[in-house]
C-alpha positions as CSV (number, residue, x, y, z in Angstrom):
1,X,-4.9,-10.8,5.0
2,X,-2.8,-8.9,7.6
3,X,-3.5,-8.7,10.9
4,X,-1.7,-5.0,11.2
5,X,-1.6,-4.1,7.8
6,X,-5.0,-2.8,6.5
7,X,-3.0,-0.8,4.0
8,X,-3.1,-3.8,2.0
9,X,-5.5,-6.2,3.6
10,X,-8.6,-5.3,6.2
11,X,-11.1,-6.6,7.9
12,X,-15.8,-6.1,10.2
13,X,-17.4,-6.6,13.6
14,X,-14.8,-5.9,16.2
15,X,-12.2,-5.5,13.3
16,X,-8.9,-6.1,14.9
17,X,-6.6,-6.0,12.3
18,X,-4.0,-3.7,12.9
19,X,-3.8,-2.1,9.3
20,X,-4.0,-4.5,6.4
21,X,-4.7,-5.5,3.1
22,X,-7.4,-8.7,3.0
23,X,-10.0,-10.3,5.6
24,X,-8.4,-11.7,8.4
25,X,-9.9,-14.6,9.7
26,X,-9.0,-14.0,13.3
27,X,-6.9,-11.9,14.5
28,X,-4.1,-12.0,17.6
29,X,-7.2,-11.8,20.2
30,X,-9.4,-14.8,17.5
31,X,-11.9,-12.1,16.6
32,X,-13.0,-11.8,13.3
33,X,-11.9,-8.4,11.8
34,X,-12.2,-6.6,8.5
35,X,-9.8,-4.9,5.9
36,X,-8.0,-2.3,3.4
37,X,-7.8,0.1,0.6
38,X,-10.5,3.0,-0.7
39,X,-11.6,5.5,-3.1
40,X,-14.9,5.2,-5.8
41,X,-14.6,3.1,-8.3
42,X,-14.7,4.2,-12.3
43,X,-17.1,3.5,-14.4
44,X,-16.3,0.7,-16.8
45,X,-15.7,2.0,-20.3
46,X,-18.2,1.1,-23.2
47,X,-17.5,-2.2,-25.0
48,X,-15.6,-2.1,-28.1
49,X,-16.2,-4.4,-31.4
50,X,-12.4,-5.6,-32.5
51,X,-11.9,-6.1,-36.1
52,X,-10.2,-9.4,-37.1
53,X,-6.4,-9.4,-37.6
54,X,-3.9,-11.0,-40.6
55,X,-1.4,-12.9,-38.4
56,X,-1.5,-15.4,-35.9
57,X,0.9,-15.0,-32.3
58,X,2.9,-17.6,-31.4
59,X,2.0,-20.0,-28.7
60,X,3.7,-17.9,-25.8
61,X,1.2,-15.1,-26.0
62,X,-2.1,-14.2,-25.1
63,X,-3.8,-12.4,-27.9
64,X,-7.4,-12.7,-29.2
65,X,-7.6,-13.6,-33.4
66,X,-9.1,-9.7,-33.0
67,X,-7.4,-6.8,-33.1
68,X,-8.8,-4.0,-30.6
69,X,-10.7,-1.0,-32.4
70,X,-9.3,2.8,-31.8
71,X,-12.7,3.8,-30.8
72,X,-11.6,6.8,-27.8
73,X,-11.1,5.9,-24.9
74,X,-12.1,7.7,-21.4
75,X,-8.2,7.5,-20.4
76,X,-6.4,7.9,-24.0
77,X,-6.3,9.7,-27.0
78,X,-7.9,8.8,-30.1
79,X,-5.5,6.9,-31.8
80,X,-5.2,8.0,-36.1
81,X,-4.6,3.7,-37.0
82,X,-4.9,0.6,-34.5
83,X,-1.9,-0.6,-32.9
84,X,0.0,-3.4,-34.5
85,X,-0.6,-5.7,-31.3
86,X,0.5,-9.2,-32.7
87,X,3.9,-7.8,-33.6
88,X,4.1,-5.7,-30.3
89,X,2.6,-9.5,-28.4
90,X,5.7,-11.7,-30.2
91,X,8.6,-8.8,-29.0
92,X,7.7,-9.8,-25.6
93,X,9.3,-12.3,-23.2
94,X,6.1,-11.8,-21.2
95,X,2.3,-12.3,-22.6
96,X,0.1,-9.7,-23.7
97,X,-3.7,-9.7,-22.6
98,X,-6.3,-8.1,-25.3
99,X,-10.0,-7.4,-24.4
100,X,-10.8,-10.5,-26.5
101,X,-8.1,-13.1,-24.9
102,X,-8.9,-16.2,-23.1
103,X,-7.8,-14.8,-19.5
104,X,-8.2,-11.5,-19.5
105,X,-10.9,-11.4,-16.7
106,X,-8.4,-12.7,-14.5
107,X,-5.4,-10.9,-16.0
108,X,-6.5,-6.9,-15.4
109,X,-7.9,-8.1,-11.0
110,X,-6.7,-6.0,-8.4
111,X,-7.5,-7.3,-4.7
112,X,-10.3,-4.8,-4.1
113,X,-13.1,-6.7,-6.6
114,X,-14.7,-3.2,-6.8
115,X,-12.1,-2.6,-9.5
116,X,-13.2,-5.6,-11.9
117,X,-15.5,-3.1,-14.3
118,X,-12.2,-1.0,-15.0
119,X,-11.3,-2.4,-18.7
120,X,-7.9,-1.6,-19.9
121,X,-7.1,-1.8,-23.6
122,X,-4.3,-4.3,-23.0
123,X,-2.5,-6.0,-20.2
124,X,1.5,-6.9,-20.4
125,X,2.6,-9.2,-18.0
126,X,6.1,-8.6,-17.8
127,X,8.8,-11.1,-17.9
128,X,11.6,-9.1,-18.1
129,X,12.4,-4.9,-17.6
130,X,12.4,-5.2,-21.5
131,X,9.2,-6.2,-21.6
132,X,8.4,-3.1,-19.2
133,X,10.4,-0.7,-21.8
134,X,8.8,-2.3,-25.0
135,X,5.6,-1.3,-23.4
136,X,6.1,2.2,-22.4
137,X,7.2,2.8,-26.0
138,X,4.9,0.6,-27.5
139,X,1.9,2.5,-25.6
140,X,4.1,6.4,-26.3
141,X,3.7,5.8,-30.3
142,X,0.3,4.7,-30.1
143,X,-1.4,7.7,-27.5
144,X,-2.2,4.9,-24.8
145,X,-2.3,6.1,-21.4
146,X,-0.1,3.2,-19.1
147,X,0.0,2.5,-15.3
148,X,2.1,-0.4,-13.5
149,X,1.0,-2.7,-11.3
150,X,3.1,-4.8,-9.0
151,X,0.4,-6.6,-6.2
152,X,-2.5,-4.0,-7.0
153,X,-3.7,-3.0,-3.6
154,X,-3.9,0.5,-4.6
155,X,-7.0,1.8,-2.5
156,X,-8.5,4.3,-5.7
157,X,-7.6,1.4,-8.2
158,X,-4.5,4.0,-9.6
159,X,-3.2,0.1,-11.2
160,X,-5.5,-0.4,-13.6
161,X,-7.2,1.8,-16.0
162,X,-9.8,2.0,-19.0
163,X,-9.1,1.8,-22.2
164,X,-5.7,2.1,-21.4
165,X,-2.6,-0.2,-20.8
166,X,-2.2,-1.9,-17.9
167,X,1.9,-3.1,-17.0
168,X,2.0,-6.0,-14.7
169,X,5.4,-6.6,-12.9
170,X,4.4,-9.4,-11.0
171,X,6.5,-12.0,-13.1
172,X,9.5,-10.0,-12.0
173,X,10.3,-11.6,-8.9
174,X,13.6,-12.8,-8.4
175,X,15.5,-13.0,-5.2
176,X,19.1,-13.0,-4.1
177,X,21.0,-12.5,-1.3
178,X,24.7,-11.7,-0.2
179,X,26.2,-9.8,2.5
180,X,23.5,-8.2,4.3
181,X,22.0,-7.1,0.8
182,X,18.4,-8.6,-0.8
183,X,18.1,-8.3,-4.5
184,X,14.7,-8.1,-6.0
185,X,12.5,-8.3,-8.7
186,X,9.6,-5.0,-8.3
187,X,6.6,-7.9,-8.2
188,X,7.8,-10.0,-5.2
189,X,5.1,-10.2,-2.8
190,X,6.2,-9.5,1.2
191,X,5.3,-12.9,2.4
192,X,7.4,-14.8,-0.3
193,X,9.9,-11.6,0.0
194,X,10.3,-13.0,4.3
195,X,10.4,-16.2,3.7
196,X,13.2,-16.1,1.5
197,X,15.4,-13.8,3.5
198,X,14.2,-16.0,6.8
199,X,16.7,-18.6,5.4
200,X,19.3,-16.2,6.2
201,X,18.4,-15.1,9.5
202,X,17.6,-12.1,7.8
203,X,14.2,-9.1,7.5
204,X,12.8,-6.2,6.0
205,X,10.5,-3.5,7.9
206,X,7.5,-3.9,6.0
207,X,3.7,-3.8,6.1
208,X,2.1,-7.4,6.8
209,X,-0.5,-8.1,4.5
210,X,0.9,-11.1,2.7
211,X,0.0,-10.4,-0.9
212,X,1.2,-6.3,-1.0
213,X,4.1,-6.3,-3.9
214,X,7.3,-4.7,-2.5
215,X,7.2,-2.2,-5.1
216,X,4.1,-0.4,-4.1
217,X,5.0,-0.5,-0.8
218,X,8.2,0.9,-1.0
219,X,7.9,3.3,-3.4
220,X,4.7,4.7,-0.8
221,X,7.0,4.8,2.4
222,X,6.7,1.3,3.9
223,X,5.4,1.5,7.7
224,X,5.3,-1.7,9.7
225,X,6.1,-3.0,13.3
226,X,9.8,-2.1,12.9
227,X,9.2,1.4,11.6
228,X,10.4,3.1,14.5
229,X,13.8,0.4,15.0
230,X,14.8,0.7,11.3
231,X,13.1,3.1,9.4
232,X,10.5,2.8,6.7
233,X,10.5,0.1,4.0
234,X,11.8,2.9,1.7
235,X,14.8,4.3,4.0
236,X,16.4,0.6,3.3
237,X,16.7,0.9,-0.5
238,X,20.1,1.0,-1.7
239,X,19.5,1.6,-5.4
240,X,16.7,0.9,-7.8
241,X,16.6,-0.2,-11.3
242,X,13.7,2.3,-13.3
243,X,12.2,2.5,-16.7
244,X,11.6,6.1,-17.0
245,X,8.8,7.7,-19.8
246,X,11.4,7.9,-22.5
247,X,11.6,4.3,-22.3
248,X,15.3,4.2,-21.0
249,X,16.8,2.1,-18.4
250,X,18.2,3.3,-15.4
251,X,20.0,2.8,-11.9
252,X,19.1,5.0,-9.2
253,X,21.1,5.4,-5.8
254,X,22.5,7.9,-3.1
255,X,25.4,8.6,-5.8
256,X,24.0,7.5,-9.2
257,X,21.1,10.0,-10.6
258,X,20.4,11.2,-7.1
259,X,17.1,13.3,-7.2
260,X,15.3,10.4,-9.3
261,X,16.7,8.5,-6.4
262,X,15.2,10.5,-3.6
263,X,11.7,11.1,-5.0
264,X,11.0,7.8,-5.8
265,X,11.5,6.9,-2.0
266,X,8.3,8.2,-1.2
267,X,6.1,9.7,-3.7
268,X,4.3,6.4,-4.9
269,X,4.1,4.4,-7.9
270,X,3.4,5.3,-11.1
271,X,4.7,8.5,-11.0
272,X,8.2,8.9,-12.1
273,X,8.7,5.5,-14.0
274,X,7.9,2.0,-13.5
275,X,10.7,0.7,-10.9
276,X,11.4,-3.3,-12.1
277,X,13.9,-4.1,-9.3
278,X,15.4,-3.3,-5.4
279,X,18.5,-3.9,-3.8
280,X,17.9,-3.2,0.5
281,X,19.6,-3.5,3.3
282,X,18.5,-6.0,5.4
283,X,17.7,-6.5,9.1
284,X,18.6,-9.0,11.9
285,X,15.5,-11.7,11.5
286,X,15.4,-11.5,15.6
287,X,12.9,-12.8,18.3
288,X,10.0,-10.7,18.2
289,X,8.0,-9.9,21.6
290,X,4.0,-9.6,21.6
291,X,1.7,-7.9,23.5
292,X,-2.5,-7.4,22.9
293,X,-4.1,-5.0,25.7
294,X,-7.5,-4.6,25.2
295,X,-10.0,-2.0,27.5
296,X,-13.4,-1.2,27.5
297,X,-15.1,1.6,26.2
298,X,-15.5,3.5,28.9
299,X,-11.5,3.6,29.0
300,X,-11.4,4.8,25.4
301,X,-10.5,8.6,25.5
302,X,-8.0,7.7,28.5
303,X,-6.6,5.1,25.6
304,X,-6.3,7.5,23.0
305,X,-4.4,9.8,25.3
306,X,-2.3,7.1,26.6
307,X,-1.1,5.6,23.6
308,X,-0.3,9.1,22.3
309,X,2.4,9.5,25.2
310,X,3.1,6.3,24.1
311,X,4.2,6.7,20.6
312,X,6.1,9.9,21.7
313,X,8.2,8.6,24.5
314,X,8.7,4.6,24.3
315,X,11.9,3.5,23.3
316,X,12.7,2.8,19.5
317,X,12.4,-0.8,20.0
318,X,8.5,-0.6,20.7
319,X,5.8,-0.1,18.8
320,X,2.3,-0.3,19.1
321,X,-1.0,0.1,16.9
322,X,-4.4,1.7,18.1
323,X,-7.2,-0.2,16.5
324,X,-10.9,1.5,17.8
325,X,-13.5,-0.7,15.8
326,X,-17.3,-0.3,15.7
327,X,-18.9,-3.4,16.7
328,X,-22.2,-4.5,15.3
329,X,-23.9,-4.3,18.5
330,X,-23.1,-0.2,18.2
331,X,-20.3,0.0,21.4
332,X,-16.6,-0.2,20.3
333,X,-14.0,-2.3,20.8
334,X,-10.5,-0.6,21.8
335,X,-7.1,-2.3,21.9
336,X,-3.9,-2.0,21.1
337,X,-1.5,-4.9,19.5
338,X,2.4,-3.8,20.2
339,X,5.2,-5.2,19.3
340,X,8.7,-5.3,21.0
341,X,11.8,-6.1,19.1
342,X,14.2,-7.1,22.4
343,X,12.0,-10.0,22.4
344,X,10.0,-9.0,25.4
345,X,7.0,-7.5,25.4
346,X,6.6,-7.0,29.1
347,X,8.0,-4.2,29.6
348,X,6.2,-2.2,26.6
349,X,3.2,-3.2,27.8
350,X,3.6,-2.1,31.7
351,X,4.9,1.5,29.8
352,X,1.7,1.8,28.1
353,X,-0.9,0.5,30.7
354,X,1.1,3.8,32.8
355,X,0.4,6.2,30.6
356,X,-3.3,5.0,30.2
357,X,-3.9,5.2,33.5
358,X,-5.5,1.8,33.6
359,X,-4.7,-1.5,33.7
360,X,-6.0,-3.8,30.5
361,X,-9.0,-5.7,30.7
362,X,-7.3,-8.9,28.9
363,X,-3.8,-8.9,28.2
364,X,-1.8,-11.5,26.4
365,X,1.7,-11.7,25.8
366,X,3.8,-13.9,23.5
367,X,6.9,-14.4,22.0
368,X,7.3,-15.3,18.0
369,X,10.1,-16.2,15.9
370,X,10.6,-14.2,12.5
371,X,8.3,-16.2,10.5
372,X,6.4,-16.9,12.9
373,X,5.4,-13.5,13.3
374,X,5.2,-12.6,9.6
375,X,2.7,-15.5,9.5
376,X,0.5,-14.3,12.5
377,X,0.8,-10.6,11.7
378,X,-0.5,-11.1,7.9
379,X,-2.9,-14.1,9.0
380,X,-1.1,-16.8,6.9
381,X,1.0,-16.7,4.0
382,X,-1.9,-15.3,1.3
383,X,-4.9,-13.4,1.8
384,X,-8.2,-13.3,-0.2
385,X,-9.5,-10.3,-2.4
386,X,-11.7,-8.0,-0.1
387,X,-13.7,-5.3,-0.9
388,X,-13.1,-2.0,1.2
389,X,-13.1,1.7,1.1
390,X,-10.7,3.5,3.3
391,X,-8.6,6.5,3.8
392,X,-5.9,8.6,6.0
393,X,-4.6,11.8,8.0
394,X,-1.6,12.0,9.3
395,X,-1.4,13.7,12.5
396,X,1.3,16.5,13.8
397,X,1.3,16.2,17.0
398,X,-1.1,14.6,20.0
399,X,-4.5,15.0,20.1
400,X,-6.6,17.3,22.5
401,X,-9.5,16.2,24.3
402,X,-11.7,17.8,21.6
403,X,-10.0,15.8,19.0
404,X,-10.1,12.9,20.6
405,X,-13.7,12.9,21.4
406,X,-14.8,13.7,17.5
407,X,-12.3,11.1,16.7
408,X,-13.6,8.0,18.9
409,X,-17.6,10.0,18.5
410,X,-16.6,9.2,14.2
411,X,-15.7,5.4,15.0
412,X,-19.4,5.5,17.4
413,X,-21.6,7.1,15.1
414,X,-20.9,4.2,12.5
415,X,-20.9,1.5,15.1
416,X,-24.7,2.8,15.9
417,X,-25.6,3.0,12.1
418,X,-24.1,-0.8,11.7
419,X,-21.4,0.0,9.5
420,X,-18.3,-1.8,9.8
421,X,-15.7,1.2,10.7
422,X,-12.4,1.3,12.0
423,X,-9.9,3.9,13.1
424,X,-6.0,2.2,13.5
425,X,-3.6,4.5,14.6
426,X,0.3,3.8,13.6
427,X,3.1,5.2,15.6
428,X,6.1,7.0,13.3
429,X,9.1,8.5,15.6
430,X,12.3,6.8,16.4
431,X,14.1,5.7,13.4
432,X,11.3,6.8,10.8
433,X,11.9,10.2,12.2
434,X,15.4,10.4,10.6
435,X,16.6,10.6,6.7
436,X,18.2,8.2,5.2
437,X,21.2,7.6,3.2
438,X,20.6,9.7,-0.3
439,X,17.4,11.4,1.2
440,X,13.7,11.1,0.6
441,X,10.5,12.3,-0.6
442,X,8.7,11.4,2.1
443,X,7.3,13.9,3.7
444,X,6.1,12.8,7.6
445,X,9.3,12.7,9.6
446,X,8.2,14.8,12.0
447,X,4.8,13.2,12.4
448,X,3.1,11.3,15.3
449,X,1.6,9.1,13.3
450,X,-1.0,8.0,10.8
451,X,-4.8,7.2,10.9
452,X,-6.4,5.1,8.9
453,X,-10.0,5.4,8.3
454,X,-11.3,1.7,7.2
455,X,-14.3,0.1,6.7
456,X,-15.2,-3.0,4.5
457,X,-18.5,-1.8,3.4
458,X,-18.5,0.7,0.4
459,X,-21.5,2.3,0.5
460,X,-23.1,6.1,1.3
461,X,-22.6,5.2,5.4
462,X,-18.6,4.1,5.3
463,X,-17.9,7.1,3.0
464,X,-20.1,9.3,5.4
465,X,-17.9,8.3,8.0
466,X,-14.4,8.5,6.4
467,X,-15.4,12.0,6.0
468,X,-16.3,12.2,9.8
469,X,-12.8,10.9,10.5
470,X,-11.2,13.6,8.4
471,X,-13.2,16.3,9.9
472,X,-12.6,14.8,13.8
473,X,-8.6,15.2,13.5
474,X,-8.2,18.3,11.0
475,X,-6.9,20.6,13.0
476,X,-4.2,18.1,13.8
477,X,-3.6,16.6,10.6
478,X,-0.7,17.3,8.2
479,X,-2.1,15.4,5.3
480,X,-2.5,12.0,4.1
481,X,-0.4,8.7,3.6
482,X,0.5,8.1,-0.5
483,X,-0.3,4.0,0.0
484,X,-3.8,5.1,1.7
485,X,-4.6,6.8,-1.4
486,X,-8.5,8.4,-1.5
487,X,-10.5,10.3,-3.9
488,X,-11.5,14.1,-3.2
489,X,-8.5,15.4,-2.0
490,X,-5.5,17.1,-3.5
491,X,-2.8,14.8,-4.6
492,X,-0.3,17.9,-2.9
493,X,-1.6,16.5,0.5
494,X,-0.1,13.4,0.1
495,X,3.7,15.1,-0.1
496,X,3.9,18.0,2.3
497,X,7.5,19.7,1.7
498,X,8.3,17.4,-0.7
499,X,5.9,18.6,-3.4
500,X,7.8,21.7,-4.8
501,X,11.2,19.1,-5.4
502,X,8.6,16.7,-6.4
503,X,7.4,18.7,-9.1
504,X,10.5,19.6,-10.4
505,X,11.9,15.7,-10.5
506,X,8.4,15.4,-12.5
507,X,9.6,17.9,-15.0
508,X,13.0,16.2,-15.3
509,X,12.2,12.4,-16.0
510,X,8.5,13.0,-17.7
511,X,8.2,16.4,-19.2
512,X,5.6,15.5,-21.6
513,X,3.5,14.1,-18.5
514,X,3.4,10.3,-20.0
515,X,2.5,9.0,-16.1
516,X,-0.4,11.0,-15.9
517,X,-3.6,10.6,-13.6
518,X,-6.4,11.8,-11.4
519,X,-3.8,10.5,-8.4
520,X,-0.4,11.5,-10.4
521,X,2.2,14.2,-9.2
């Protein structure tokens, strides 16, 4: 799991991770933390009774001697005959998964478990972007509702779906390099995606958690320890290749189809098309300076207000994440786990301690090189599937004392009930603050920064206290971050300005609403 990146891996206890997608085992400070995504889950479909079919697939696909029946389905339309799917399974490069197949179980997982019960119809794993357009069209003639997946951390579960079709790109992940650009299949996963360009003394801002495909992530914004150097993941796209509801292939960028171009940098997957490839722009793969200052509770509020200063004034090349955790013994744990990309940390950390007011109780600072700190920040090279429910504001501008004390009273409320809780603050400004090349869709350039509201449990109590969060910072908050995805709240919040261009770029590429969903523009 990630240390920083609860967006795709988080973590309990005196959860320390700074925003991320599994459990961490330890974090920077050797704590045990907790980790990522949210939303309720849906109800797993009835069972359907397959009749048998007249064919047999070859070898290199997947699919049951049954044919599914076309009894409706809570996502779909009734369908008028059953698909043909042994003629649609031996088109494929990939392999098709059927709710009878040898696999399937496994097939259909996303990283939360809390998604297992979601059935789809079918699952294509794709080998190829023809296998991604033989699918859309494939699924258009036969009324099947279809959503990608590339690592399927989606918090609500938006990559999977019942009685539906389920598009896996995770097979498509090829990597090249020349000149300063990475080429990319959409399913590479970040850690993999790192360790590649680290032969080339080469990076990507990114999240951290290990496992996070690059599509998701990119097509959501992309925030990560360089955010504020470089940008977000999606401001270093040069052009994308996109499989769009009609089934046809194309390449997007600054000066080829330039509105699909711009909204997919930002408004989230499954919305537009199903992206199969990136080329990006890459970053120096430098030195990377650490810091960990951690104070007591009684310093928290002064914290709060400090870091905000923080994220407002410290030069571009710092960056620091505000991680207040309930701890099971009810008090909270507050620290903050910054990052400087001169390659010393020293000097980011004296800034902050100023502007707290206080000096930090314990205080470690290190010095990592590229893969070094990929590895620490996401906790190793894979994490585990984790359970969670989470969600986000994103706040306009600093907090006032009010604020602040409903937002740290949220994080202490759960800590005295025992549930696991965290609140991790990400800073935005600097680079993130400007557009990029061609534009994008999303929305929070102006913003402070995000909150994420985490906690690993999934019951009544971490939902009670997501909804605390939310109602601690509303006054501040502009909305919500698309990759911290929640239930019970309007998808517009998620897009701000954007939504109205949004819309329209809807309207363009999938008139007849093909992408469609409880979470879909």
């Amino acid at each position: 799991m990630s240390l920083l990146d609860r967006r795709s891996v988080l973590i309990a206890g005196a959860a320390v991770t700074l925003a991320g997608c599994g459990n961490a085992t330890k974090d920077a400070g050797g704590t045990t933390p907790s980790q990522t995504p949210s939303s309720t889950a849906t109800s797993a479909p009835p069972s359907t009774t397959p009749p048998t079919t007249a064919t047999t697939p070859p070898p290199s696909t997947v699919v049951p001697t049954t044919t599914p029946s076309s009894t409706p389905s809570t996502s779909a339309p009734t369908l008028t005959a059953a698909p043909n799917w042994n003629s649609f399974a031996r088109s494929l490069k990939g392999r098709l998964y059927l709710q009878a197949s040898s696999g399937y179980a496994a097939s259909h997982q996303l990283f939360n478990p809390r998604w297992d019960s979601v059935r789809p119809t079918a699952v294509v794993k794709a080998a190829a972007p023809s296998d991604v357009q033989k699918a859309i069209l494939f699924a258009r003639a036969n009324k099947l509702a279809l959503v990608p997946k590339s690592g399927g951390h989606s918090y609500v579960g938006a990559s999977t779906i019942a009685n539906g079709m389920q598009v896996d790109v995770g097979g498509l992940k090829s990597m090249s390099y020349s000149n300063g650009v990475l080429t990319v299949g959409a399913g590479a996963r970040l850690y993999d995606v790192h360790a590649f360009l680290d032969r080339y003394g080469r990076s990507l801002p990114t999240g951290t958690c290990p496992t996070v495909g690059v599509a998701g992530l990119t097509l959501g914004g992309g925030m990560g320890i360089h955010t504020r150097t470089y940008g977000l993941t999606c401001d270093r796209v040069v052009s994308m290749g996109v499989i769009t509801a009609d089934g046809k292939a194309h390449t997007v960028s600054a000066s080829s189809e330039p509105d699909l171009f711009w909204a997919l940098r930002g408004s989230g997957g499954g919305n537009l098309g199903v992206v199969t490839s990136f080329q990006f722009s890459t970053i120096p793969a430098t030195k990377l300076g650490f810091f960990r200052l951690t104070w007591p509770e009684s310093q928290a509020a002064a914290v709060v207000r400090g870091w905000q200063r923080f994220a407002q004034t410290a030069p571009t090349t710092s960056w620091g994440n505000l991680h207040i955790d309930a701890k099971s013994n009810g008090t909270l744990s507050v620290h903050v786990l910054g990052v400087s990309t001169t390659g010393n940390a020293n000097a980011a950390a004296a800034q902050l301690e100023s502007f707290v007011g206080a000096k930090a109780s314990a205080r470690t600072i290190s010095v990592k090189s590229h893969l070094e700190a990929v590895k620490y920040l996401g906790g190793g090279t894979t994490s585990p599937r984790q359970g969670f429910l989470a969600g986000s504001d994103v706040l306009k501008g600093p907090m006032d004392a009010a604020a602040i004390s409903a937002l740290l009273g949220a994080v202490k409320a759960a800590a005295r009930a025992g549930t696991p809780a965290s609140a991790i603050l990400d800073p935005l400004g600097g680079q993130a603050a400007k557009q990029p090349a061609g534009g994008s869709s999303w929305a929070w350039r102006s913003a402070l920064c995000t909150v994420q509201w985490y906690s690993s449990s999934q019951n009544s109590a971490a939902r009670t206290f997501i909804a605390n969060g939310h109602r601690a910072v509303r006054a501040y908050s502009a909305g919500g971050y698309v990759n911290y995805l929640e239930t019970g709240r309007a998808v517009s919040t998620y897009y701000g300005a954007s939504w109205a261009r949004l819309r329209s770029a809807k309207a363009k590429y999938d008139p007849a609403n093909f992408f469609h969903g409880p979470f879909a523009i």
